[in-house]
C-alpha positions as CSV (number, residue, x, y, z in Angstrom):
1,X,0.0,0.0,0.0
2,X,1.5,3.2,-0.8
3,X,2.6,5.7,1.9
4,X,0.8,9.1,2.0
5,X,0.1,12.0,5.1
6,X,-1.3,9.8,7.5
7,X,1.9,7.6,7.1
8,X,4.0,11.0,7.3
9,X,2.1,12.7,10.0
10,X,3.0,10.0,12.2
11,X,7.0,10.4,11.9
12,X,6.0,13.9,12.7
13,X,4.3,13.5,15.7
14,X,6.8,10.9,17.1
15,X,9.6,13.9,16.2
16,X,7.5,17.0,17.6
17,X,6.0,14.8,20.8
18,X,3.8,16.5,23.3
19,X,3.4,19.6,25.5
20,X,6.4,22.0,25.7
21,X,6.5,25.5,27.0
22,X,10.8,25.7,26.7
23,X,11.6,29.5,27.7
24,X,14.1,29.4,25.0
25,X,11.8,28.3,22.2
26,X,10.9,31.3,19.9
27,X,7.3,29.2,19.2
28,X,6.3,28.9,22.8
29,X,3.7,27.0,23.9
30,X,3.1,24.3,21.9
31,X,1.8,20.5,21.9
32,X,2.3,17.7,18.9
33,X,4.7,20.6,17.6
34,X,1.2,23.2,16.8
35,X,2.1,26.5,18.5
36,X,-0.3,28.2,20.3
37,X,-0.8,31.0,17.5
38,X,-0.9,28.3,15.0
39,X,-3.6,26.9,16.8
40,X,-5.5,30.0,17.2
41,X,-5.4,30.6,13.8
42,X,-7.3,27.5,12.7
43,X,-10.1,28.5,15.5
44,X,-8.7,26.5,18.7
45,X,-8.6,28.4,21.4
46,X,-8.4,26.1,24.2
47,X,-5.6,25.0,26.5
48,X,-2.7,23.8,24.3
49,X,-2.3,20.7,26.9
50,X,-5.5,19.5,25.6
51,X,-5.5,20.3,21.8
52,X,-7.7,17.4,20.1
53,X,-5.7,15.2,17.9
54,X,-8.5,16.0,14.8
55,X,-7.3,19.9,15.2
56,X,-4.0,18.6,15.1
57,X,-4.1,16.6,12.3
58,X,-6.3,19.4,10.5
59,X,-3.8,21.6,10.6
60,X,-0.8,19.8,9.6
61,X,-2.6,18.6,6.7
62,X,-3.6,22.0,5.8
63,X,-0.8,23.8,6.7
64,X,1.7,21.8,5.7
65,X,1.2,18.7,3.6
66,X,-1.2,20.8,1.5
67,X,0.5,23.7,0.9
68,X,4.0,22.3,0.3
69,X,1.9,20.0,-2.5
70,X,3.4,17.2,-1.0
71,X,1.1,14.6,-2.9
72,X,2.8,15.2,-6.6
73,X,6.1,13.9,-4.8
74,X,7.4,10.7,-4.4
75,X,6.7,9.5,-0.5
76,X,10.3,9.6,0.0
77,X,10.7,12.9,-0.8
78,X,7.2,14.3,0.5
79,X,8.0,13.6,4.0
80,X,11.3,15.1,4.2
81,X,9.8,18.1,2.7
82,X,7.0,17.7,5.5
83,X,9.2,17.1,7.9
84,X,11.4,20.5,7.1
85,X,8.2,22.7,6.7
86,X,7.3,21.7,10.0
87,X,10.3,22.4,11.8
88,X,11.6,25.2,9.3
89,X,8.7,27.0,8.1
90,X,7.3,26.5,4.5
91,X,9.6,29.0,2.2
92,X,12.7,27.8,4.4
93,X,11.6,24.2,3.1
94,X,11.3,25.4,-0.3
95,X,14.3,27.3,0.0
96,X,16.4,24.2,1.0
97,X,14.8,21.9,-1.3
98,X,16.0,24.1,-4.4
99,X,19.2,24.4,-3.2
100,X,19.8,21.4,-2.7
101,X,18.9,20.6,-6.3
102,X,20.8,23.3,-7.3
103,X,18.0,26.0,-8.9
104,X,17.6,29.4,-7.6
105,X,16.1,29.5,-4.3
106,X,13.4,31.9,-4.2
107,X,11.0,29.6,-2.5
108,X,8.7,29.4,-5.9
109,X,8.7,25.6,-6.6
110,X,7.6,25.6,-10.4
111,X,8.9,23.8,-13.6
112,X,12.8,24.6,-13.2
113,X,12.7,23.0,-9.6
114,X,10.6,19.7,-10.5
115,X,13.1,19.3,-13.6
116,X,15.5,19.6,-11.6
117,X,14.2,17.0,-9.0
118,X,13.5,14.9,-11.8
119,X,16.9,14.7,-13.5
120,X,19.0,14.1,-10.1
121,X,16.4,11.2,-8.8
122,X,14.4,9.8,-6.0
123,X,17.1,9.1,-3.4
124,X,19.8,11.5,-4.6
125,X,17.3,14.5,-4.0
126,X,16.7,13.3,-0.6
127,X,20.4,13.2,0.4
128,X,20.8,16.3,-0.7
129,X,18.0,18.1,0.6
130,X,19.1,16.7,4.0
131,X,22.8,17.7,3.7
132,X,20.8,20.8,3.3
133,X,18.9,20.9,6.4
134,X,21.7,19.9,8.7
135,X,24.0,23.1,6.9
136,X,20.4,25.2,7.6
137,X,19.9,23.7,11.1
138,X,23.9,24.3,11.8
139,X,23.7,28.2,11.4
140,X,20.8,28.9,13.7
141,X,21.5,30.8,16.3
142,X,20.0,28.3,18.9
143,X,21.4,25.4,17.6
144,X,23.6,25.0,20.8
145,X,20.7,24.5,22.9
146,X,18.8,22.5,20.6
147,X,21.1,21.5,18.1
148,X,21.6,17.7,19.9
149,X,17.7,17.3,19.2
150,X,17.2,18.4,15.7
151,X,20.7,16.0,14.8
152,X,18.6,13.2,16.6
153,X,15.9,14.3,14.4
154,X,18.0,14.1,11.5
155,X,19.5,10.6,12.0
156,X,15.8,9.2,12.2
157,X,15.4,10.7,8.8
158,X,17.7,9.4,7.1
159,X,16.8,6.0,8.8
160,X,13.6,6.9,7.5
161,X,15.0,7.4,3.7
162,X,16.9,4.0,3.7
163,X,13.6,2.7,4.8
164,X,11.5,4.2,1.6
165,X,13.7,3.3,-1.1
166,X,14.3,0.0,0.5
């Protein structure tokens, strides 16, 4: 059966876990990795410790999956792209993807980027676009405090990769 967001989500959720309110954190409150603004935006208003699963998955689908089009990717690729606009924002995802393909990154995925996707291949893409994200993830100015967890993050991605093109 072939992988899609619920398959995807799930990784996600096992990455972002459950309620955090780290003073360092520029999110803040959050809880499955929705931030409290993120959640008031799609209409929840209610303690964060209690967001419903449903919202949760609502608005990862919506504002993630969806708008990053992950369905005209390969599953491979879809959920590292996920994955990144989850913990890097959309156009930061976008960004790294076309870099790491090597096109212009102005965050626009269109015909020069998909070519481009196209010509290097399935696994090669997602090698690259995670070299990518550890370089990102490496220049952040908080990556000494939470650097150790986003390299754990990392390492069950590319776990993750072996597993889809296995």
């Amino acid at each position: 059966m072939a992988k899609g967001f619920q398959d995807a989500l799930k990784r996600v959720l096992k990455h972002e876990g459950g309620y955090v309110n780290h003073p360092s954190d520029p999110g803040g409150e959050t809880n499955y990795g929705i931030t409290k603004s993120t959640a008031k935006q799609f209409g929840y208003n209610g303690s964060m410790k209690n967001i419903p699963i449903d919202v949760v998955e609502s608005i990862y689908k919506e504002k993630y999956w969806t708008a990053l089009s992950c369905d005209q990717y390969t599953f491979a690729l879809a959920f590292q792209l996920f994955d990144a606009g989850v913990n890097h924002g959309l156009g930061n995802a976008r960004r790294i993807l076309q870099r790491a393909v090597g096109v212009a990154d102005d965050g626009v995925i269109g015909k020069t980027t998909i070519a481009a996707i196209q010509k290097i291949g399935g696994a090669k893409t997602v090698d690259l676009f995670n070299a990518e994200r550890i370089l990102f993830y490496t220049k952040l100015s908080t990556f000494n405090t939470f650097g150790k967890g986003w390299m754990n993050r990392m390492v069950e991605n590319l776990r993750f990769a072996v597993e889809d093109f296995s």
